[in-house]
N, C-alpha and C positions, 0 to 999 in steps of 0.2 A: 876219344875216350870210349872206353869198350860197358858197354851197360849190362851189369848182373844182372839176371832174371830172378824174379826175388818169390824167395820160399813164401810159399800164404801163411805157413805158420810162424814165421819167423815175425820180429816184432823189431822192424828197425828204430824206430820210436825211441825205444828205452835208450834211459840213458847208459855209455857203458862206463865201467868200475873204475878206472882211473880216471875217467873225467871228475868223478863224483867223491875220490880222494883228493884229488888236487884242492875241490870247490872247496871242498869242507876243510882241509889241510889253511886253506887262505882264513875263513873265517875265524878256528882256532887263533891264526896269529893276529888278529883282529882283533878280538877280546883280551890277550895278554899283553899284545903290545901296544894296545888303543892306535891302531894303524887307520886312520878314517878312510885309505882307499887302497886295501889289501888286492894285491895283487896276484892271479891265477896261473902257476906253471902249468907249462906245455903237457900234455894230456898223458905225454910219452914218458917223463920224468920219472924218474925213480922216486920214490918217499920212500922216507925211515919207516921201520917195522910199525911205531909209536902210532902210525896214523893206519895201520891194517885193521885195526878192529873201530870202526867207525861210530861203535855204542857201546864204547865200553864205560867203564865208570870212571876214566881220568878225564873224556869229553861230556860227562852227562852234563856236567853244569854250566859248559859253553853252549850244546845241545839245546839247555832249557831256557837259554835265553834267547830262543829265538822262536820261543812260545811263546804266542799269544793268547793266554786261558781263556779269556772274554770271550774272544770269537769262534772258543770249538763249540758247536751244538752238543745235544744231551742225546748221546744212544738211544739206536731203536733195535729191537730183534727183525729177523726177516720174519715175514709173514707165514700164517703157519700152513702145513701141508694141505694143499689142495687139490681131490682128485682130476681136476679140469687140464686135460694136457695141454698146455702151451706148447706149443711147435717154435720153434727157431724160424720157421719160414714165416711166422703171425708177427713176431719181431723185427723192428725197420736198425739191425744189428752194426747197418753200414753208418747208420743217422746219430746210433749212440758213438761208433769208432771216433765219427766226424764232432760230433760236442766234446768227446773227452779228453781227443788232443787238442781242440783250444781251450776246454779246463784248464790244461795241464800246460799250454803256453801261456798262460795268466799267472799260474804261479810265480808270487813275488821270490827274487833271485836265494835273499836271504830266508825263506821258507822252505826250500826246494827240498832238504834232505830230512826236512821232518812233517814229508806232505805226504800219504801212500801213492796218490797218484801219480808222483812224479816219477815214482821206482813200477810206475805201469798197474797200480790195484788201486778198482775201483771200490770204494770204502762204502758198503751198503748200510753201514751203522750211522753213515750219514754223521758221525761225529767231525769228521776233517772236511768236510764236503762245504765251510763256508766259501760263499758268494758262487753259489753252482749252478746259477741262474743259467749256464752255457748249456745243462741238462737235462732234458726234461723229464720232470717230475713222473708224468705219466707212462714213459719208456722204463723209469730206474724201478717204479715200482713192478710192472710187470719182468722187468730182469730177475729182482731182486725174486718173486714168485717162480720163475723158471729154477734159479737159482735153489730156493725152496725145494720143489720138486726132485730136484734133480739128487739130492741129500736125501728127500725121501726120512728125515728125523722124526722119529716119532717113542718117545721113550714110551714102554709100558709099563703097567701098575706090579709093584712088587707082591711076590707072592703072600695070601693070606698070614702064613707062619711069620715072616719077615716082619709084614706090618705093627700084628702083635705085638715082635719085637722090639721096633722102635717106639712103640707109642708105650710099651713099660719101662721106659729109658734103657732099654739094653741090657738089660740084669741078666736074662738068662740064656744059653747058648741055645741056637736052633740046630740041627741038623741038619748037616751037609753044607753051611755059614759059620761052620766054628774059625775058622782062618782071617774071616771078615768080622767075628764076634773078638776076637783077641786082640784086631788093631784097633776096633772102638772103645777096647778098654783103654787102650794106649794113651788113645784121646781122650778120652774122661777123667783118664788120671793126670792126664796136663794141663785140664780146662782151668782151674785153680791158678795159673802159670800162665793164662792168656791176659795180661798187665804188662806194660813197657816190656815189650820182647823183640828183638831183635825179627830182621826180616829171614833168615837161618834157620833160628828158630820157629819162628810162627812154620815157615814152609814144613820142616821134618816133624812137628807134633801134630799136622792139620793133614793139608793135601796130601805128602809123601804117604800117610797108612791108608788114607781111603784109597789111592790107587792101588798098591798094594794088597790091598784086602779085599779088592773087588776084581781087578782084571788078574784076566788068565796070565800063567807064567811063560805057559808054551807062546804068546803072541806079541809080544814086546819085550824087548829089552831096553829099561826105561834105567835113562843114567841119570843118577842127581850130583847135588854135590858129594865130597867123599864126607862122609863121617866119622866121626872120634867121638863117641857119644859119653859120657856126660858131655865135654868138652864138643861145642859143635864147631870143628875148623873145616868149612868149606870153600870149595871154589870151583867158579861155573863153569860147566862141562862145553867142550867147542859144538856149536852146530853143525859143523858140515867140515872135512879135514881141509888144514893152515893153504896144504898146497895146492888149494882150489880155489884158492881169494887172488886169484887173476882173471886178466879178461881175455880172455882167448879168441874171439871173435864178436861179431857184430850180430849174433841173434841170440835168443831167448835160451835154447839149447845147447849151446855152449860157453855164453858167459854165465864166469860163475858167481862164487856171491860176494859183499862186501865182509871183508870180517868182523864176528859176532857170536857173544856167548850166549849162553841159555841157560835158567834154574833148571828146566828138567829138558830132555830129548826121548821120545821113543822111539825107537827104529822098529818095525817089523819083522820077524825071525825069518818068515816062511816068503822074502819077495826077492828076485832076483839080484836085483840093486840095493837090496837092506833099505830099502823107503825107512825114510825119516818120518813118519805121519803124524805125530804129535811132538808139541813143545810147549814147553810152561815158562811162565813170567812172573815175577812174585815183586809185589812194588813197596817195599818200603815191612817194618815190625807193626809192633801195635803200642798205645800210647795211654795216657788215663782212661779209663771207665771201658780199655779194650776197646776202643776206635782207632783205626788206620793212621798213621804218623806221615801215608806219603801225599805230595801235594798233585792238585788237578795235573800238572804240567810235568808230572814224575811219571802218572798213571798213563797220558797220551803217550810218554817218547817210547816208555813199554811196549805199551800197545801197537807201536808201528814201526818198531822193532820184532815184537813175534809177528808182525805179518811180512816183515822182509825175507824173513829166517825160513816163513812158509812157501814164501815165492820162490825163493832159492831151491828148499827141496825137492818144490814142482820143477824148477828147471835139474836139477840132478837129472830127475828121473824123465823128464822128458828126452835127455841126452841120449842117455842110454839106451829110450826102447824108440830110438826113431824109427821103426821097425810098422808099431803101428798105427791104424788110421787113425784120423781126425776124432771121431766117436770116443774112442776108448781115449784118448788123448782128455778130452772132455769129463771122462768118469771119475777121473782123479780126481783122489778130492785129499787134503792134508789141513790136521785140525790143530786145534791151538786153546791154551787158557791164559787167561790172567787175573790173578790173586789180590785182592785191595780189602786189606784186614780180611775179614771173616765171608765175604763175599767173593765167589768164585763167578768169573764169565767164560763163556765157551764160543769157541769162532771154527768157522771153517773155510778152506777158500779152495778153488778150483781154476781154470783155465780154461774161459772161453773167448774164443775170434781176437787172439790177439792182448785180452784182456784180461787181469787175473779179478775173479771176481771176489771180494772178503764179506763176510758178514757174522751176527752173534747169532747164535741159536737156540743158548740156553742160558742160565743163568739160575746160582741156588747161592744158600747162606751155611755155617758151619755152625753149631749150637756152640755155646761158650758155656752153658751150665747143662747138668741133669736134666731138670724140667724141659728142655728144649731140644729133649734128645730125637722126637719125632722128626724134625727138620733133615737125620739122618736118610729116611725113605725117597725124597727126594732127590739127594745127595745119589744115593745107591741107582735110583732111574735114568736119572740122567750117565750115570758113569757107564750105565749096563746097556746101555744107548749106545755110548762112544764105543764101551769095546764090540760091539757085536757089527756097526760101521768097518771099522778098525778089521775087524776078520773080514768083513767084504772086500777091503781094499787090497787085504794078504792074498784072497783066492780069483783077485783081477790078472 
C-alpha cells in the first residue's frame, strides 16, 4: 500500500458528501417507512436528485425529529475585542484538534447531520456543544478570544445627524441617508402588518430594506427571493451552483458542498472567485401579538444550516486560491444571520488548523411600532460593521 503524504491543510477527518447522503437518505426512509433498522448504501451509490439538497423543506420535518430541544444550551456571543494579542503558539491548538475529534466521534449516529461538529465546525455559541466535557472549557475560551480578535468587530456610534434621527422616529430625511431614510419608511409603513405574516413576508418588509438601505451597491450582489410584490411568490436562491454538490476528493478544498438553499446570499463583486461572504436564514412568519411562529428545533436546523453553507464557501474559496499561505488562508472570514421574528443574529466563521471556527457576534431587534423606532441606530451599527468587514474581505 503506497502511503499519501498528507496536506497540513487538508482535513481528512470530515466527513465526505456522499457518505452523509446515503446516512441521511437511510434515516429519511426510517421515518416514512417506520424501518426500525434502516439500512446504509455503499457510499458510491447514486441517490435520486430528491436527496441533493439535504435541508431542504421536504426533509425539515424528518430533520427535526432528530432534535432534541432539551439538550441544546442557550447562546453565547464571542467574547468582546481585546487588545491582548493571543499568538497561535500560546494555544495548545494540537490538544484542541485531539478533544474535538473525540467530540465528534461521540456524536450519537442519529445526531450526526444536525451536529456542526460533525460537518468539522467548531460551534462557539456553545448552543450544540452538549456533553463537551471532551473540551476544555479553558482552551475554547481562549479560541473563541483569538477567534474575537482575529474579526477584529467593533461597530461604531452612528453619526450625530443619524442619531437625531432615529430617536425622532425617522420623520425627517438626513442628508446623504435619504436612500436609507426611504427604506425605513418602507418599514414603518408595514409595521401595522407585523401580525400573523408569513415568513416571505416578515423577510422583504424587515431585513430585505435595511440591507438595502445601508450597504453599498458597488459591494455585494445580494440575491433574495424573486418578488412579485403585492403578491410575494418567492423561492430560495441556491448557495453555491447544483454542479458543485459532489465530492470530488477527500480534502476540505476540493469537496464540495451538500445541497442547500438560502433566504439571502451575498457574493462579493470585487473578489476573484465572487466569494460568497454573506447568507441569511429567516425561520418561520410571525404569530399573535407579533411573536415568532417558529419552534426551538426550527431555529437550531437553521442555524446549522447557515453554518454548513458558510463552510462550503470557505472551501470554494479555499479551492481556488491554493496559491496562498496558511496566514491569508486564516483571514477569511464569511458571515452569516439568522432572523427569529423581530430579532436578528449575526455569525461569522473562519478557518483555523484544520477547523472551521463558528461563532455570534452581534445580535439587535427590529422596532415593530414608531415609538421604538430608536432600536433602528443599532440596527444601522451593526450592519455598517458588517459592510465595512465585507470591503476588507473584497480588498484581501
Amino acid at each position: 500500500m503506497t502511503n499519501k503524504k498528507k496536506n497540513s491543510y487538508f482535513d481528512d477527518n470530515e466527513p465526505d458528501t456522499w457518505s452523509i447522503l446515503n446516512f441521511h437518505k437511510a434515516w429519511i426512509e426510517k421515518y416514512k417507512n417506520n424501518d426500525p433498522e434502516p439500512s446504509v448504501n455503499n457510499e458510491n451509490d447514486q441517490l435520486p436528485e430528491d436527496y441533493c439538497s439535504l435541508f431542504n423543506d421536504d426533509n425539515e420535518e424528518e430533520l427535526s425529529r432528530l432534535i432534541d430541544d432539551h439538550i441544546l444550551n442557550e447562546e453565547t456571543n464571542l467574547p468582546e475585542f481585546n487588545e491582548i494579542n493571543f499568538e497561535l503558539e500560546k494555544l495548545n491548538f494540537q490538544k484542541l484538534k485531539n478533544s474535538f475529534e473525540k467530540y465528534q466521534n461521540l456524536i450519537p449516529s442519529s445526531k450526526k447531520v444536525i451536529t456542526p461538529a460533525y460537518w468539522g465546525i467548531l460551534d462557539l455559541t456553545k448552543e450544540s456543544l452538549f456533553n463537551w466535557k471532551e473540551i476544555d472549557n479553558n482552551l475554547l475560551n481562549k479560541v473563541s478570544q483569538l477567534f474575537t480578535n482575529t474579526i477584529a468587530w467593533l461597530p461604531k456610534t452612528a453619526p450625530k445627524t443619524l442619531q437625531e434621527y432615529f430617536n425622532s422616529k425617522c420623520e425627517n430625511s438626513v442628508y446623504e441617508f435619504e436612500e436609507l431614510h426611504i427604506y425605513i419608511q418602507f418599514i414603518k409603513l408595514n409595521m401595522s402588518r407585523l401580525r400573523f405574516i408569513s415568513e416571505q413576508e416578515l423577510k422583504m418588509t424587515t431585513v430585505f430594506p435595511l440591507i438595502r438601505g445601508i450597504f453599498s451597491k458597488n459591494l455585494i450582489d445580494d440575491k433574495w427571493y424573486e418578488l412579485h410584490y403585492i403578491k410575494i411568490k418567492r423561492g430560495e436562491v441556491q448557495s453555491l451552483a447544483t454542479n458543485e454538490a459532489r465530492n470530488e476528493s477527500n480534502n476540505p478544498f476540493q469537496r464540495a458542498k451538500v445541497g442547500h438553499k438560502a433566504d439571502m446570499k451575498g457574493t462579493l463583486k470585487n473578489t476573484s472567485c465572487k466569494l460568497e461572504a454573506l447568507y441569511g436564514e429567516v425561520s418561520g412568519g410571525l404569530g399573535p401579538f407579533g411573536l415568532s411562529i417558529a419552534s426551538r428545533k426550527k431555529k437550531y436546523l437553521d442555524k446549522v444550516k447557515l453554518s454548513i453553507m458558510m463552510r462550503d464557501s470557505i472551501n470554494k474559496a479555499l479551492k481556488q486560491w491554493k496559491h496562498i499561505n496558511d496566514d491569508d488562508r486564516k483571514s477569511l472570514v464569511v458571515y452569516g444571520f439568522t432572523q427569529d421574528g423581530l430579532e436578528i443574529s449575526f455569525y461569522a466563521m473562519s478557518w483555523f488548523e484544520e477547523i472551521y471556527l463558528f461563532g455570534r457576534i452581534d445580535s439587535c431587534t427590529i422596532p415593530s411600532e414608531e415609538n421604538n423606532c430608536y432600536l433602528f441606530e443599532e440596527i444601522y451599527c451593526v450592519l455598517t460593521e458588517l459592510e465595512q468587514t465585507l470591503k476588507l474581505n473584497s480588498q484581501n
